[in-house]
N, C-alpha and C positions, 0 to 999 in steps of 0.2 A: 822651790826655795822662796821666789817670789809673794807665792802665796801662801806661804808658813810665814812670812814676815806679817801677811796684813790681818793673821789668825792673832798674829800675838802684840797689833797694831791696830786694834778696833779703830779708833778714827781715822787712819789710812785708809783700811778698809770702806769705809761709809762715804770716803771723799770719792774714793776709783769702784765703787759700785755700779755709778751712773754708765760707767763704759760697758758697763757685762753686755757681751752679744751671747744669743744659744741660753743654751744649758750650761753656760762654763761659767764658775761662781764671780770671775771677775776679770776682764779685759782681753776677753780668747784675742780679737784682731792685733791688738797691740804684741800681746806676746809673742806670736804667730810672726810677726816684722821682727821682732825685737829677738826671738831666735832664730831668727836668715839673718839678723846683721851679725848677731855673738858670734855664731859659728863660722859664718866666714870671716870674720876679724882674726876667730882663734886660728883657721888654718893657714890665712894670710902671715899671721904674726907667728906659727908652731913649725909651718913649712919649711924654711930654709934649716930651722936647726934640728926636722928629723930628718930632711933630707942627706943632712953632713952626717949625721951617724947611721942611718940605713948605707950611706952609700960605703962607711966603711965597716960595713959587717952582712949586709945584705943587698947584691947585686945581681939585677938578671941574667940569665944563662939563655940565651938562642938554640935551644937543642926542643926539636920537634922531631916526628915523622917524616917531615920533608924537608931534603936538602937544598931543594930549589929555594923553598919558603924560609929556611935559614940564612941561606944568602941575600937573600933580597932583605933580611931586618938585623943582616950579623951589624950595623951599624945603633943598633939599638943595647949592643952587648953592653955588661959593667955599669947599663943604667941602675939607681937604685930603687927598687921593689918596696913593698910594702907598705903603699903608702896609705893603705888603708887605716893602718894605727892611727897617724895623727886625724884624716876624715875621721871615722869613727869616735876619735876621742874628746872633737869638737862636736860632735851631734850628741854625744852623751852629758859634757858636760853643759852645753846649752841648755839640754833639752831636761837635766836635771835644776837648772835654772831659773824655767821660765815654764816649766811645765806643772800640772795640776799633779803633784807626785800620789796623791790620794787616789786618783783616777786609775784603774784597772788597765784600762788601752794604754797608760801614759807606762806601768811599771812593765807589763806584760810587752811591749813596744820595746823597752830598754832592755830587756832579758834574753829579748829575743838579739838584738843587736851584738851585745856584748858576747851571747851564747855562739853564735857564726863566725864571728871575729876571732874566738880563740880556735875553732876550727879552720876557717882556712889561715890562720897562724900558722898553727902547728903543718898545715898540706904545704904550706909556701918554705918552713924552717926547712921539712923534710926533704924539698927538690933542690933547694940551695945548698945545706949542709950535708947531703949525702951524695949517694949515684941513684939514687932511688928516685920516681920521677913522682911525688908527694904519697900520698894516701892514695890505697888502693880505693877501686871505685865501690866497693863493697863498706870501708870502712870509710871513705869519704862520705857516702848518701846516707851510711845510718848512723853517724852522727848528726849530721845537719839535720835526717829523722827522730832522732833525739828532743834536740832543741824544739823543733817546729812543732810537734805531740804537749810537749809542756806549754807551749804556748795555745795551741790550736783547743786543749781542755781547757785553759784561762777565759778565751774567748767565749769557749760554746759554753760556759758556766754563766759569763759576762751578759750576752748574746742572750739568754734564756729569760731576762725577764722582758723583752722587746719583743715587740709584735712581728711574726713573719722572721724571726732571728736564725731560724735556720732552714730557710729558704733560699735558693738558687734565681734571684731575679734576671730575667729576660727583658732587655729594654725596649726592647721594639715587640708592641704587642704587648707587654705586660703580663707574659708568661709568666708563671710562677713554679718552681721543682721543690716540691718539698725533698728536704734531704736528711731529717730524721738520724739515725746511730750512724749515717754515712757522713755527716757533718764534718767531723773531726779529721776522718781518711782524707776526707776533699781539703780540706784547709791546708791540713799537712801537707798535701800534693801541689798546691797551690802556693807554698812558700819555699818548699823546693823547687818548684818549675820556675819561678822569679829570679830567685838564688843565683841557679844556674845559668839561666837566660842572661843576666847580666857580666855572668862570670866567663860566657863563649863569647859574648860582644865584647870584652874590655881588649882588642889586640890590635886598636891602630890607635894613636896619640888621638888623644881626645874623645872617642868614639863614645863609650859607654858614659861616662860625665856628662856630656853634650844631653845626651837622651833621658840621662836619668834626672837632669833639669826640667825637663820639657814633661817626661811623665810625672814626677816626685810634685809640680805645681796644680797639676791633673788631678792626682789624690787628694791632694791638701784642698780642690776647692770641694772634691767629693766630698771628703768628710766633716770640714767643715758646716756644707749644706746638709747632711747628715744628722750632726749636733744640733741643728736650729730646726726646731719643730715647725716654724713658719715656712721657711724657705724649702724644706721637704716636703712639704702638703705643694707648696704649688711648683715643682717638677715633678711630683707623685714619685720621690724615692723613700726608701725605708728610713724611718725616723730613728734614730739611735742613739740616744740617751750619752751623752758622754764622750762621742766619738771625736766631738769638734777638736777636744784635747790630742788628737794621734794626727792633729796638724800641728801643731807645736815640734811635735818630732820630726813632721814632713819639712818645715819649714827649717828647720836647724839641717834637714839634711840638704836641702838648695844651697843654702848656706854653705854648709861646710863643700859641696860638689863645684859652687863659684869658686871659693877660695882653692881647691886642690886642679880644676881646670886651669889656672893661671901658671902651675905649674905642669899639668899636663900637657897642653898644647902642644901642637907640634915645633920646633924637635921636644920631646917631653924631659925634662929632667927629674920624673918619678912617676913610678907605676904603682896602680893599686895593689896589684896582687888578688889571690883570693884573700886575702886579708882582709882587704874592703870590697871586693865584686859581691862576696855571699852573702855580708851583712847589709847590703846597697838592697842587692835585690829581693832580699829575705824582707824589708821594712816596706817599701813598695808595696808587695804581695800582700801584706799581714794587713795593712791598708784598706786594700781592697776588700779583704775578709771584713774587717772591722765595719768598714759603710756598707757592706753586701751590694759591691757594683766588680763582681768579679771579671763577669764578662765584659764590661768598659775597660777593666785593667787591660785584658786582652787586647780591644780595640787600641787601647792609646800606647802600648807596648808592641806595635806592629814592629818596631827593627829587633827587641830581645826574642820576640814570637819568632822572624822570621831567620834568627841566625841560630835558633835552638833546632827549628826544623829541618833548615840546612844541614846540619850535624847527623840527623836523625834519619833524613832521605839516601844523604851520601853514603854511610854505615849499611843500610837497609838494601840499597838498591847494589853497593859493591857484592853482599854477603849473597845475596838471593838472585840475582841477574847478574854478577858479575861486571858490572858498567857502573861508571863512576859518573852522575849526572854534571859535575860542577869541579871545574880545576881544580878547586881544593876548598876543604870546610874548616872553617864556617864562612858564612856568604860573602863577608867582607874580603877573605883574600882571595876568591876565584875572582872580584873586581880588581885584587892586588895583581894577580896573573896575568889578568889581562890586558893590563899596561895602564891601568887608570892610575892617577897620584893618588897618594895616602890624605892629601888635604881635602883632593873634589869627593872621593870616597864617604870622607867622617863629614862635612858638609851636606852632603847630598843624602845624609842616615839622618843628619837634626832635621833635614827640611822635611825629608818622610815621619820623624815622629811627630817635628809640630803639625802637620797636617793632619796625623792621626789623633792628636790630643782636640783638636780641634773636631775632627769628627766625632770623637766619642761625648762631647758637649752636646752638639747636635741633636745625639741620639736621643739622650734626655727627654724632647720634646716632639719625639715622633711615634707616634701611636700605632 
């Protein structure tokens, strides 16, 4: 929007030229600030009045597998869900604001958001308005496989006139995987596995917020350096035409993650839901595809990596050995079990991901 004004603004334009950083036609850093403050103003100023009408039409239900685990958060019951609408609707509107809407990443970025959002809408409607415990897992994954295929062909289309665009960069060492007609599977894979990852982390007050601040600023400076053909030549990452603009969206979603932690904190007076867990972690991921620093993502998503694996060992190892490794999954409530507080818990997950965000900076410059 910003910059459809200074299209039809030539001497605006010619005054805020001198800011252009990148490839971005005119003031990436400004907008990039200037969509973390919009968005967290809109959830600041949107939160109390979606939170009054979530809470009278849509409220959590504490009904799990475990009884033990129901007890210990039935104090959590009747809070209101879904709070991912207003997040969500603050990164959009921001990010339709102050974003390069011509940009490929920037529409392809919002497509993807909006596309999750109504999916885990409709899982979150489903667990609250029925008995039914949301979308089967079947009809959950190949929707969100849906969305993530329309986007993952946007990219590899985008991606295709960039050097090394559908390459599998290895940071250390400077490996390289070509990955060719397999491109698309992996990206897809890779925006579900985000998705998700964000969606088994969001179940103590604060937990998932916290991290997705810490990684969400991690991407934003990936692709940023990305976007600027200078500053990729000397960290030697892939240069990407365009990319800087898929911080504008990274930036709106801090934003909007600040503004919705103020109400999340512990005691929380509103949950994201899959509402906003899938489109959270789905923008993240899509990220990573975009600057081709997949395996950083990994790195610096060490608490959503290690509470998806969680999930995945305990399932794995009850089914085939009969032995359940960890009191209960995902990782954070076998800490819950174990008599740790829900606050040392979600503190002690930011200090491991800023650690992690920080070593995936590191990696950048280790040959």
């Amino acid at each position: 929007m910003i910059l459809w004004l200074t299209d039809i603004f030539p001497s605006l334009s010619e005054r805020l030229q001198f800011l252009s950083a990148g490839d971005s036609r005119v003031f990436l850093t400004a907008r990039i600030a200037m969509a973390t403050i919009t968005s967290f103003l809109l959830a600041i100023i949107l939160g109390p009045f979606a939170i009054r009408w979530l809470k009278a039409r849509f409220t959590e239900k504490v009904k799990s597998a475990s009884a033990r685990l129901d007890e210990m958060q039935k104090g959590k019951e009747a809070t209101p869900t879904m709070g991912g609408l207003f997040i969500i609707g603050a990164v959009v509107l921001a990010g339709l604001l102050w974003g390069d809407l011509s940009n490929s990443f920037v529409q392809y970025g919002l497509i993807l958001c909006v596309g999750l959002t109504i999916v885990g809408g409709v899982d979150d409607w489903i667990k609250l308005r029925t008995q039914q415990r949301g979308l089967t897992a079947r009809q959950k994954f190949g929707a969100q496989a849906v969305v993530a295929a329309i986007v993952a062909a946007g990219i590899a289309h985008q991606l295709g006139n960039s050097t090394g665009g559908a390459e599998l960069i290895l940071p250390v060492g400077r490996w390289v995987i070509p990955l060719g007609i397999f491109f698309i599977p992996w990206a897809i894979l890779a925006m579900l596995g985000g998705s998700n990852g964000v969606n088994l982390t969001d179940g103590l007050d604060g937990l998932a917020a916290g991290c997705t601040i810490f990684v969400g600023a991690t991407m934003a400076a990936l692709t940023y350096a990305a976007g600027h053909s200078g500053i990729a030549t000397y960290l030697s990452i892939p240069s990407v035409p365009g990319s800087g603009e898929t911080a504008v969206l990274l930036g709106a979603l801090i934003g909007a993650m600040l503004g919705f932690l103020w109400f999340n904190a512990h005691p929380a007076q509103v949950f994201m839901g899959d509402t906003g867990a899938l489109p959270v972690g789905g923008l993240l991921a899509f990220s990573a595809i975009v600057c081709r620093q997949e395996v950083l993502f990994v790195v610096c998503s060490s608490v959503f990596v290690a509470e998806t694996v969680s999930v995945i060992a305990q399932m794995g190892s009850a089914r085939m050995l009969g032995v359940k490794p960890l009191l209960c999954a995902p990782l954070h409530n076998h800490f819950l079990f174990r008599g740790d507080h829900e606050t040392k818990i979600v503190t002690r997950c930011w200090i491991v991901s800023a650690l992690s965000c920080i070593a995936a900076f590191a990696l950048l410059k280790v040959n």
